[in-house]
C-alpha positions as CSV (number, residue, x, y, z in Angstrom):
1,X,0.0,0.0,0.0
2,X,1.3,3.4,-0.6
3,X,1.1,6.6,1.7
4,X,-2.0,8.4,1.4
5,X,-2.4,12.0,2.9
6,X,-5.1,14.3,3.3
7,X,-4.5,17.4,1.1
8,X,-6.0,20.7,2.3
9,X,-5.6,21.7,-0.9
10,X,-7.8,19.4,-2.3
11,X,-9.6,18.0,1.0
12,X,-8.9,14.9,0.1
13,X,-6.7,11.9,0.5
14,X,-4.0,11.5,-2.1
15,X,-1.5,9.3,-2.8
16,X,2.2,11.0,-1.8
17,X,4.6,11.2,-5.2
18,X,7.2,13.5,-4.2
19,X,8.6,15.6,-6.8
20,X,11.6,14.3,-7.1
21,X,12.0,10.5,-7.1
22,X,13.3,9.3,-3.3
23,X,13.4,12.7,-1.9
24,X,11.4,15.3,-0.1
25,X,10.9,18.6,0.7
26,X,9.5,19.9,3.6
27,X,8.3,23.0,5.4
28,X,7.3,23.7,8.8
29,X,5.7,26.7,10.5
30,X,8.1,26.9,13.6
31,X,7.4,28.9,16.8
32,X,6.8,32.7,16.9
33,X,9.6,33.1,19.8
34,X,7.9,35.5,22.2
35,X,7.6,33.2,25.0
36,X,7.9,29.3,25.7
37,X,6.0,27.4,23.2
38,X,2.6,26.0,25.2
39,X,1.4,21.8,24.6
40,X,-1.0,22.9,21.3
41,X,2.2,24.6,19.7
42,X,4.2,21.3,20.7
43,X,1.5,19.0,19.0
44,X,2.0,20.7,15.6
45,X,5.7,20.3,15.7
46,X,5.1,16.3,16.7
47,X,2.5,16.0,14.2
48,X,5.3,17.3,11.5
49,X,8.0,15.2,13.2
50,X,5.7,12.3,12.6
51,X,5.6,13.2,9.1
52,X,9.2,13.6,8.5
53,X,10.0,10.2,10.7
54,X,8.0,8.4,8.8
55,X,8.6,9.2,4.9
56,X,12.0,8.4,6.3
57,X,10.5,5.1,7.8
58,X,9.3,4.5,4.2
59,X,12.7,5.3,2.5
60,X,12.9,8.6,1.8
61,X,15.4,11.4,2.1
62,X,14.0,14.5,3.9
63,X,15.3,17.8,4.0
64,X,13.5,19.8,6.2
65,X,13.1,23.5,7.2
66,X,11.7,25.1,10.1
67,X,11.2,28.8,10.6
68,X,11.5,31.0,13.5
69,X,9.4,33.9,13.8
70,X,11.5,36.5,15.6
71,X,10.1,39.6,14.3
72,X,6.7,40.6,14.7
73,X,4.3,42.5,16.6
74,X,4.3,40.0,19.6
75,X,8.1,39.6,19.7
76,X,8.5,43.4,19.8
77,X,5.7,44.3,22.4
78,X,7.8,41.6,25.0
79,X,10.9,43.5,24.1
80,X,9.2,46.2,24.9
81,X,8.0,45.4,28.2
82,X,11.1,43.9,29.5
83,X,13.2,46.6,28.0
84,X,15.6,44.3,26.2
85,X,16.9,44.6,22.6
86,X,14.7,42.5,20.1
87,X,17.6,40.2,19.8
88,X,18.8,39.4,23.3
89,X,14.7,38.9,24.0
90,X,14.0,36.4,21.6
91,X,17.1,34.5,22.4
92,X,16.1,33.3,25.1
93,X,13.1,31.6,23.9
94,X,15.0,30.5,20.8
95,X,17.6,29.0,23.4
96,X,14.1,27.3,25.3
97,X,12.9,25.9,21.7
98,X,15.0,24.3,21.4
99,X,15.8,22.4,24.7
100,X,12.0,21.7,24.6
101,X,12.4,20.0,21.0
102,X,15.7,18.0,22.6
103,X,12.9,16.8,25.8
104,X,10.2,15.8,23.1
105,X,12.5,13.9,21.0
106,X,11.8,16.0,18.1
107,X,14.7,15.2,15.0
108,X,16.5,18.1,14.3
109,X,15.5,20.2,11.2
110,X,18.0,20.2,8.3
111,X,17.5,24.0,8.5
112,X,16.3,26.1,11.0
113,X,15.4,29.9,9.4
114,X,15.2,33.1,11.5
115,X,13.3,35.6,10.3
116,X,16.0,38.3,11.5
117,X,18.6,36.5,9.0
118,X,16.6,37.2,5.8
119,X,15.4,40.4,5.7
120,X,17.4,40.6,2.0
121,X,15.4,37.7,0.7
122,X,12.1,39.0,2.0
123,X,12.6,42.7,0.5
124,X,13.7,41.1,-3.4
125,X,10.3,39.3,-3.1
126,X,8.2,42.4,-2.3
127,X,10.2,44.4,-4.6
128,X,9.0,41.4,-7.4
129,X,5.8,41.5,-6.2
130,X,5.9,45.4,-7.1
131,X,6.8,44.8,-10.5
132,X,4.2,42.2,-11.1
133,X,1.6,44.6,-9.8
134,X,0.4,42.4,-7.3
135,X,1.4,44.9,-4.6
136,X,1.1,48.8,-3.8
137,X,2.4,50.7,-1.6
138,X,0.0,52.8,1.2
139,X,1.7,55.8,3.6
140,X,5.5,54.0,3.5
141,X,3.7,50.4,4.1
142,X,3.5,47.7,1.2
143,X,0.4,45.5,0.7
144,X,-0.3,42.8,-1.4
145,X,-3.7,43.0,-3.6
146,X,-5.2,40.2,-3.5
147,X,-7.7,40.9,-6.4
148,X,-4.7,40.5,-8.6
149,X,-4.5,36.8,-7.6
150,X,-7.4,35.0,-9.2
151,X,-6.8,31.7,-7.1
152,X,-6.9,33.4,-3.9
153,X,-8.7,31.7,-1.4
154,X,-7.9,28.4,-3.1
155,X,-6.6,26.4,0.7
156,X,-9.3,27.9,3.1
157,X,-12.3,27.7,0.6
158,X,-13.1,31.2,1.7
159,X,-14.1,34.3,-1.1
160,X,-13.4,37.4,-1.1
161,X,-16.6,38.4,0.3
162,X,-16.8,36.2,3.1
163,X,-13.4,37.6,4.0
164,X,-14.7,41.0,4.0
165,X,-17.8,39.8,6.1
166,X,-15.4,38.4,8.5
167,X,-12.2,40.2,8.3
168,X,-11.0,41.9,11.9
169,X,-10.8,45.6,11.4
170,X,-7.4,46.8,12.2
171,X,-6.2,50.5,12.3
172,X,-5.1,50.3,8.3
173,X,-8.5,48.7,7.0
174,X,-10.5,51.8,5.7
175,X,-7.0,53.1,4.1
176,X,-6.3,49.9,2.0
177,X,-7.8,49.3,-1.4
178,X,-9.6,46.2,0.0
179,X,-10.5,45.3,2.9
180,X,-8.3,41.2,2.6
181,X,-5.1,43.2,1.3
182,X,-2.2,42.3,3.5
183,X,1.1,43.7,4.8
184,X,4.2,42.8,3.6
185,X,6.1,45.6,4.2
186,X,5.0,47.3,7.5
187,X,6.8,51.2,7.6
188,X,8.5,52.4,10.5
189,X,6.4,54.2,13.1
190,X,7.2,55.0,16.8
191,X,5.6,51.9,17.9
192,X,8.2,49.7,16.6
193,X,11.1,52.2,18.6
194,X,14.6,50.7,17.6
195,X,13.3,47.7,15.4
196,X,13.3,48.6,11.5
197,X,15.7,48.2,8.7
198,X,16.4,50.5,6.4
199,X,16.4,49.0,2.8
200,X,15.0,50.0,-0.7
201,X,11.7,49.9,-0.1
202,X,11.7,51.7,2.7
203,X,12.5,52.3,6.3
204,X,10.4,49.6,8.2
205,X,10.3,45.5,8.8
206,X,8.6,42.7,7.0
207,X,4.7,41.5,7.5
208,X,4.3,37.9,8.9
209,X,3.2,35.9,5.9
210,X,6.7,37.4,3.5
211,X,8.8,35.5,5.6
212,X,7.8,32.0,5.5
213,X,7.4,32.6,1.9
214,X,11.2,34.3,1.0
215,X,12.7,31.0,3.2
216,X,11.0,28.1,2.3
217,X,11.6,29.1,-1.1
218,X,15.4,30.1,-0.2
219,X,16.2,26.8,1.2
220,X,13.6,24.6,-0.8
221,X,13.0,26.5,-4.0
222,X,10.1,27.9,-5.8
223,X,7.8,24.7,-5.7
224,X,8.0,22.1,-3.2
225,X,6.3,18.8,-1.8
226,X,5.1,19.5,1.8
227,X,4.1,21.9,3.9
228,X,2.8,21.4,7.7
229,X,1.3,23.7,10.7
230,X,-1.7,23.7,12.4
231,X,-5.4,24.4,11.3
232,X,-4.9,28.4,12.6
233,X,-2.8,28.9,10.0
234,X,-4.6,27.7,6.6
235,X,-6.0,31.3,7.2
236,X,-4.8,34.0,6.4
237,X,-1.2,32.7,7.1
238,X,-0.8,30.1,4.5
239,X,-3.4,31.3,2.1
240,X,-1.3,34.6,1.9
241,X,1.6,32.8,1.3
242,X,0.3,31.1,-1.5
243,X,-1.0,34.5,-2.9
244,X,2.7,36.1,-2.5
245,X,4.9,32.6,-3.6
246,X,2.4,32.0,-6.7
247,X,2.1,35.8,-7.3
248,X,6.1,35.8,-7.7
249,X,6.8,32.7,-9.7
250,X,3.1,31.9,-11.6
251,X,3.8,28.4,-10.3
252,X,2.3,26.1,-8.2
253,X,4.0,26.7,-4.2
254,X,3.3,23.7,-2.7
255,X,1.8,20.1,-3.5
256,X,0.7,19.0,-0.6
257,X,-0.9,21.0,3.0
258,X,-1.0,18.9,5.9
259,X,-2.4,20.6,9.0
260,X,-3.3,19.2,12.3
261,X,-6.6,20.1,14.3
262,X,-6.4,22.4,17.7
263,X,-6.2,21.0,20.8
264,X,-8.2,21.4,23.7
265,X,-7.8,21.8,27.2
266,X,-10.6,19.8,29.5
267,X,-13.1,20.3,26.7
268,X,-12.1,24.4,26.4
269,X,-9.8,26.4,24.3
270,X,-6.7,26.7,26.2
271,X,-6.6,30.3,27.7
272,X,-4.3,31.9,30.2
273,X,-7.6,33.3,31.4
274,X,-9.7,29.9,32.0
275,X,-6.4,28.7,34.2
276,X,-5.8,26.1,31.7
277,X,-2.5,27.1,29.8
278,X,0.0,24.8,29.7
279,X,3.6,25.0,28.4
280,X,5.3,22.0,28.3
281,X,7.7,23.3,30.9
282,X,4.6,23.3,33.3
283,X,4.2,19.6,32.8
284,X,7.7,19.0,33.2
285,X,7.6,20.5,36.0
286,X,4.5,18.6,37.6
287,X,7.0,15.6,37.2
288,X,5.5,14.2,33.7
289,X,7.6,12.4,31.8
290,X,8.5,14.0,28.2
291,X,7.6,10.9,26.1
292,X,4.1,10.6,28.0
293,X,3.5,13.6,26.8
294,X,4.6,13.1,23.3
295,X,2.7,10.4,23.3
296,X,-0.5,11.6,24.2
297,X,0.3,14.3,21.4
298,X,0.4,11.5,18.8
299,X,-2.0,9.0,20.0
300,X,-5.4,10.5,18.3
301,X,-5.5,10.7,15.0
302,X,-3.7,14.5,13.9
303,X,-6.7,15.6,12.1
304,X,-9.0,14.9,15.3
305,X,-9.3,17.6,18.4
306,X,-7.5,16.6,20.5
307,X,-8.5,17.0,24.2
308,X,-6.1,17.2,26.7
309,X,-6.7,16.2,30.1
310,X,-4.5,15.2,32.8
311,X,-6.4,12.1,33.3
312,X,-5.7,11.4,29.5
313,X,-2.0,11.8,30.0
314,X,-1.8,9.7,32.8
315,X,-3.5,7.4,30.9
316,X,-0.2,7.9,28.2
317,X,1.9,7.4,31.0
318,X,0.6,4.2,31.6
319,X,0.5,3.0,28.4
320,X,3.9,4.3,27.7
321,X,4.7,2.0,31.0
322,X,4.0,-1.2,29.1
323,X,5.9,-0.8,26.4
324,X,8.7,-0.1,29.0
325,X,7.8,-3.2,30.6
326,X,7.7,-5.1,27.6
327,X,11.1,-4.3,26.2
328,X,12.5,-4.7,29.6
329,X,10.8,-8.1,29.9
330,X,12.0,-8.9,26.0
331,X,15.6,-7.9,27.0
332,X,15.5,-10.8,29.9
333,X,14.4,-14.0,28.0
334,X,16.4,-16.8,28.2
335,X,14.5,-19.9,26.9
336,X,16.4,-21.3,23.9
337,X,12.7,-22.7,22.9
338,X,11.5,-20.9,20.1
339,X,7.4,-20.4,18.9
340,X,7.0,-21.5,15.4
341,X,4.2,-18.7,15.0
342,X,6.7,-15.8,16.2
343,X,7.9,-15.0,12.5
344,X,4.2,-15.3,11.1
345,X,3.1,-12.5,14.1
346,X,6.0,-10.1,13.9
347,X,5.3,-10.2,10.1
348,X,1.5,-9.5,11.0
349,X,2.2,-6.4,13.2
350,X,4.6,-4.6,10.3
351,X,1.7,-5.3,7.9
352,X,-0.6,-3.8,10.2
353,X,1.8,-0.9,11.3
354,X,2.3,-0.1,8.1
355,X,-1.3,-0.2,6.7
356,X,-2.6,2.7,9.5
357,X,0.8,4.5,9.1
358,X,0.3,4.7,5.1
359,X,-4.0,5.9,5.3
360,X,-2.6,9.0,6.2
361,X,-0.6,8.7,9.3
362,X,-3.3,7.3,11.5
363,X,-1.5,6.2,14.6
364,X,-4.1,5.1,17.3
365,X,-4.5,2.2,14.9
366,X,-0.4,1.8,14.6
367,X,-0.1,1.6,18.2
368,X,-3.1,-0.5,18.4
369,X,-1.2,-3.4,16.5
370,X,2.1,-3.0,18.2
371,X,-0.3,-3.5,21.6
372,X,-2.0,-6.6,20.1
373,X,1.4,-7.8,19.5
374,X,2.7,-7.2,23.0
375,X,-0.2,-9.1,24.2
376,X,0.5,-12.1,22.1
377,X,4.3,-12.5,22.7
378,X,3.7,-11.7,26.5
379,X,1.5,-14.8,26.4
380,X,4.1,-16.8,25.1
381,X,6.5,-15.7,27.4
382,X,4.0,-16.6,30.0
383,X,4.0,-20.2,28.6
384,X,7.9,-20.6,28.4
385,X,7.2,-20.9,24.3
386,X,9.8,-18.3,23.9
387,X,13.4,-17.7,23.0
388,X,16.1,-15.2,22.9
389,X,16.4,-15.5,19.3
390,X,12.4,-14.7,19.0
391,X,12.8,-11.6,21.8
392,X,15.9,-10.2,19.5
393,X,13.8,-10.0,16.5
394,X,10.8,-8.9,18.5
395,X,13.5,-6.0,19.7
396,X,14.2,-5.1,16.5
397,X,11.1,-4.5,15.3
398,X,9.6,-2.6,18.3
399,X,13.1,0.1,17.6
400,X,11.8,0.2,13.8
401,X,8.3,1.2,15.0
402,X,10.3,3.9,17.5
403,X,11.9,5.4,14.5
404,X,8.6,6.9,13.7
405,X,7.0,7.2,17.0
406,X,10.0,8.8,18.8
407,X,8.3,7.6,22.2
408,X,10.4,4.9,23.9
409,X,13.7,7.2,24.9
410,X,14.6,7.0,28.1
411,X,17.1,8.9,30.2
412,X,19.6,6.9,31.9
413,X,19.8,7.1,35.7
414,X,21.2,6.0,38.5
415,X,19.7,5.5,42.2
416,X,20.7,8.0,45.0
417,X,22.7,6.6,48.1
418,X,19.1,7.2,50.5
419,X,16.9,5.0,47.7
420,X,19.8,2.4,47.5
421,X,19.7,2.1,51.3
422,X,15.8,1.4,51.6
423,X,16.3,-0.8,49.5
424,X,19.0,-2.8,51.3
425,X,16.9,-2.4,54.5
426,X,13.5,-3.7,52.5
427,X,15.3,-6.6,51.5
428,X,16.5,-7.5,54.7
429,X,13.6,-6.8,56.1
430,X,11.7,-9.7,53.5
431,X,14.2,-11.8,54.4
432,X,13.4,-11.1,57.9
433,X,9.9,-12.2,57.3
434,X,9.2,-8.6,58.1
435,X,6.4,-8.2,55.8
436,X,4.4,-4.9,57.5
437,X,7.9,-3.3,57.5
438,X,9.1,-4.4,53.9
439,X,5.9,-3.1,52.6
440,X,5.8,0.1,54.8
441,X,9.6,0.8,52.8
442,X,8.2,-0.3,49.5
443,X,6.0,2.6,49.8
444,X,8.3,5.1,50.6
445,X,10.8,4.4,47.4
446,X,7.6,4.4,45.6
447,X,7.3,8.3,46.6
448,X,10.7,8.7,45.5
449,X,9.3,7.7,42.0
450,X,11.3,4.6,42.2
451,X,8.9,1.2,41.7
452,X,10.6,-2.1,43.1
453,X,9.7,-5.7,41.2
454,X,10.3,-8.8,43.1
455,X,11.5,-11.6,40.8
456,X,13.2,-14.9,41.0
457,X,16.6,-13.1,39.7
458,X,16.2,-10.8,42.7
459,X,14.9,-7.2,43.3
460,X,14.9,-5.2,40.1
461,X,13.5,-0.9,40.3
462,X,12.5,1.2,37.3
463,X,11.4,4.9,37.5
464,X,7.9,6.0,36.8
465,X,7.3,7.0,34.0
């Protein structure tokens, strides 16, 4: 079966034929880097990492870009308020990004744009977009016109006169020739204080949309195979860089749109206000393990809402916990008696894998089959119908499923002096016959986040996940 994705572009499912045989190209909206990125920011970038991972999986070479957005309105209003130059501000939430992308086991970008570093790019597309008359230029700002772009409106399926139905009215609107025209020069006014450049065009800094457009197209080139971000951003965002890309080059920007749906907080939109914004330094912080979260990020289907609860991620954690188990209980087989039906069921689960993985990346069902398989070998294991040989290639194949998943790392450690000693004294204390005691201790390593396993080899500990 070959990969099918759903195309906002077309709204439909169609098969993936990159442009160039064996190799893709790939765009991501990154983070605007204004503050730490919150846990619906961090599904889009695991939804895209999914992507990447598994075109990969399927024997692809990806070169990927991701942009940072590190001039705009909302990255100069926090300057602003904490009276920092634009560049020091930012840093530090560029420096965040990417420890956060390092704890979600996110593969590294081929190419990671700031919006800062191509100012040149982004003026020589507005100064083509001049010449092609799809732009003017309005009291030292530049807009594009989108009546000059007969497709416009082509991703979000919205006309021009729904948009000027719904449009939000900003301090430009009555001045503009129509009321959808966009920025993609923005002049200098006191506002902005210390952040403008001073090129060609004018004294001033670029619009939002101009830059994803002048750096995909850097790094990537005029027409490319995929493009990802969340559902926010079909409109106006990607729509307008369509208009500009297309309006440059009269060719088609991108083949194929994936976005992922919004995520929910208990049910509601996640607001600062409602007390239910999370960054995924606050869950870190609660003592949640990274790959839970990741996880639970992954688990529904990208183009469901997804609603996050904390029951829901505990419920991750546990899940997450029996695979742990499993490849713990895998790496400690020693029957040399082997199950004729192993190579038949291992085959069966990359089939399946495979099958929800290619009907456009639907991983609840992938995970589903790599469960139903844990539950079959665990029964042989149960029945001594097992070997090393069979765990090996059992090994092997749960890794090839983590080479898209990205959810099994785990961080080495090592057990503090004070846990080593309860555990010295609980095993004496079993030894002892001490039951009331031994159990009393087990509790207490178990509040350290340390959980103890009695087996015939002896006692073994694992952290929680």
């Amino acid at each position: 079966m070959s990969l099918r994705l759903f195309n906002t572009l077309t709204r439909q499912k169609e098969e993936f034929v990159p442009i160039e045989p064996g190799k893709v190209k790939m765009y991501t909206c990154g983070p605007t880097v204004y503050d730490f990125a919150h846990i619906g920011n961090f599904r889009a970038y695991v939804v895209a990492d999914l992507v990447k991972r598994y075109l990969k999986y399927k024997g692809y070479k990806v070169k990927q870009v991701v942009n940072l957005t590190d001039v705009d309105d909302r990255t100069i209003k926090g300057s602003q308020e904490k009276q920092f130059p634009l560049n020091e501000y930012t840093k530090r939430y560029k420096e965040a990004y990417f420890q956060d992308v390092k704890s979600m086991n996110i593969e590294m970008a081929d190419i990671y744009s700031e919006a800062t570093a191509h100012i040149k790019e982004m003026v020589e597309l507005v100064k083509k977009l001049l010449e092609k008359g799809h732009a003017y230029q309005l009291a030292g700002s530049i807009y594009y016109k989108i009546s000059t772009f007969k497709d416009y409106g082509k991703l979000s399926k919205m006309n021009r006169e729904d948009l000027k139905a719904g449009v939000r009215i900003s301090k430009d609107t009555y001045e503009k020739e129509e009321v959808g025209d966009f920025a993609l020069w923005k002049g200098w006014d006191e506002e902005d204080g210390e952040v403008f450049w001073e090129m060609e065009i004018g004294k001033g800094r670029p619009g939002w949309h101009i830059e994803c457009s002048a750096m995909s197209m850097k790094y990537l080139g005029k027409h490319f195979d995929i493009h990802t971000g969340g559902v926010d951003l079909i409109f106006p965002h990607h729509e307008n860089e369509i208009a500009q890309s297309e309006g440059v080059t009269g060719e088609k920007f991108v083949n194929y749109w994936i976005h992922n749906e919004h995520l929910l907080v208990e049910g509601r939109k996640m607001s600062k206000s409602l007390g239910n914004f999370y960054t995924l330094r606050d869950l870190l912080e609660k003592g949640y393990n990274p790959m839970a979260i990741r996880y639970l990020l992954i688990a529904t289907y990208y183009r469901q809402q997804l609603n996050f609860t904390f029951e829901g991620l505990d419920g991750a954690r546990n899940a997450l916990q029996r695979l742990y188990d499993f490849i713990d209980r895998l790496k400690d087989v020693k029957s040399q008696k082997s199950h004729p039906e192993v190579a038949e069921i291992l085959e069966e689960a990359q089939k399946g894998f495979e099958e929800a993985m290619d009907d456009d990346l639907n991983v609840s069902a992938a995970l589903g089959k790599i469960f139903d398989l844990v539950k079959e070998i665990n029964k042989f294991i149960d029945e001594g119908d097992f070997s090393s040989q069979d765990a090996e290639k059992t090994l092997v194949l749960i890794e090839r499923f983590d080479s898209v998943l990205g959810i099994l790392k785990r961080e080495e450690i090592t057990l503090d002096e004070k846990v080593v000693e309860l555990i010295q004294k609980r095993n004496q204390a079993r030894k002892d016959k001490k039951w009331e005691e031994a159990d009393k201790i087990r509790k207490e390593i178990e509040a350290l986040g340390i959980i103890l396993e009695d087996t015939p080899e002896g006692t073994k500990w694992k952290k929680r996940t």
